[in-house]
C-alpha positions in Angstrom: 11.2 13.3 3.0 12.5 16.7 2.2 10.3 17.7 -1.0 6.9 17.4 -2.0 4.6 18.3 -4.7 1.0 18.0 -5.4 -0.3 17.1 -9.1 -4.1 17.8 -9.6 -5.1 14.9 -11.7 -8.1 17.5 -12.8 -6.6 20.1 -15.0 -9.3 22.0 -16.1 -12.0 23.4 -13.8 -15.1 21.0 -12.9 -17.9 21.3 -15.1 -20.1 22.1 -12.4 -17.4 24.4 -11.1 -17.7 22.7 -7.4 -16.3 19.4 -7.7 -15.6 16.7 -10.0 -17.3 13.7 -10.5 -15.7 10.3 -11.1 -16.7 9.7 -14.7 -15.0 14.0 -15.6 -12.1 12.7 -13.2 -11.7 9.3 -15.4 -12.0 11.6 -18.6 -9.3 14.0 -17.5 -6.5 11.2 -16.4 -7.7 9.7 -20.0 -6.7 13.0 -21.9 -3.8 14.4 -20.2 -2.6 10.9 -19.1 0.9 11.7 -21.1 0.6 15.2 -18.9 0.6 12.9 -15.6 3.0 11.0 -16.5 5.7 13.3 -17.7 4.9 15.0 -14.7 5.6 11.9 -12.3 8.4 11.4 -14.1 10.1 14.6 -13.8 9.2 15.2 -10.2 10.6 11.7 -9.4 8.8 11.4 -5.5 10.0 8.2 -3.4 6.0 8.8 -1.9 2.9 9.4 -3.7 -0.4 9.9 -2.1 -3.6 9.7 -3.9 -5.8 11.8 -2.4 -9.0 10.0 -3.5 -8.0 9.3 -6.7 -6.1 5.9 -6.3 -8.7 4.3 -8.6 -8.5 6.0 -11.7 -4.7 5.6 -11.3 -4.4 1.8 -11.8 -4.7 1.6 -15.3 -2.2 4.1 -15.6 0.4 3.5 -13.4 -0.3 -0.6 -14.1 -1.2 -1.8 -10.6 -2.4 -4.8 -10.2 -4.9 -5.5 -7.9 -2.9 -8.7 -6.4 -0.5 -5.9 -5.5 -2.6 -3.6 -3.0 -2.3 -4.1 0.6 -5.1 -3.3 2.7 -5.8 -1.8 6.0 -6.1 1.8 7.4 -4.7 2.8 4.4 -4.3 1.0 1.2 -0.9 1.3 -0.4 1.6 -0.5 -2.8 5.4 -0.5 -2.9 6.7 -0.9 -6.3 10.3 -0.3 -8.2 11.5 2.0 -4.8 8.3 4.1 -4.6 5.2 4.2 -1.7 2.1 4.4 -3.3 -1.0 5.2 -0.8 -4.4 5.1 -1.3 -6.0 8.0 0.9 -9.3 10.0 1.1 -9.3 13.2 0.0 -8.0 15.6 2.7 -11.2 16.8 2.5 -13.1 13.7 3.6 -14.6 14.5 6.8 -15.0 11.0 8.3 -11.9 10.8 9.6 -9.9 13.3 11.9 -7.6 15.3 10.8 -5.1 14.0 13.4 -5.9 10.1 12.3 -5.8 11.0 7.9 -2.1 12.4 9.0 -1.0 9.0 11.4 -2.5 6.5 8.8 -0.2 7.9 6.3 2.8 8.7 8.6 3.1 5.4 9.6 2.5 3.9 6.0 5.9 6.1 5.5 7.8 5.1 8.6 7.4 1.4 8.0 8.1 1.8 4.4 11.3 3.9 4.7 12.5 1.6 7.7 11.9 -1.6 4.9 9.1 -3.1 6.8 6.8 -3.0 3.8 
């Protein structure tokens, strides 16, 4: 993977102007889902990583829930692209060290075809 981008599904400020609840969150993917999707489209990543936001994505992106695979990390492989399911990189239950090998090794077994 030579390129990355990050999208913020949140592209106004948070109300509260510290973080942004789920139902703001669901709003915003809601309004600017043509946004989202345009941008997806012209970035064109092989990997996407949700960084807490898998949920509101599923509608959108049409996931199906028979289509998630669970463990570490939840993640679908669809029409050539990885899909994972992570915590914010904020989430401080997890190391840093284990939030970066849960999603490495999502990567290495989908770019090697094991997934």
């Amino acid at each position: 993977l030579h390129t990355f981008a990050i999208i913020n599904t949140q592209k106004l400020p948070a109300k509260n102007y510290s973080s942004t609840n789920g139902k703001d969150l669901q709003e915003s993917i809601n309004k600017y889902s043509d946004l989202l999707e345009r941008q997806l489209e012209l970035i064109n990543p092989n990997v996407i990583i949700f960084g807490g936001t898998f949920r509101y994505y599923k509608d959108l992106l049409k996931f199906e829930d028979s289509e998630i695979v669970k463990g570490n990390v939840k993640y679908i492989s669809k029409g050539g692209k990885l899909y994972i399911d992570a915590p914010h990189p904020s989430y401080w239950q997890i190391s840093e060290e284990e939030y970066v090998n849960y999603i490495a090794s999502v990567v290495e077994k989908w770019k090697t075809n094991k997934l």
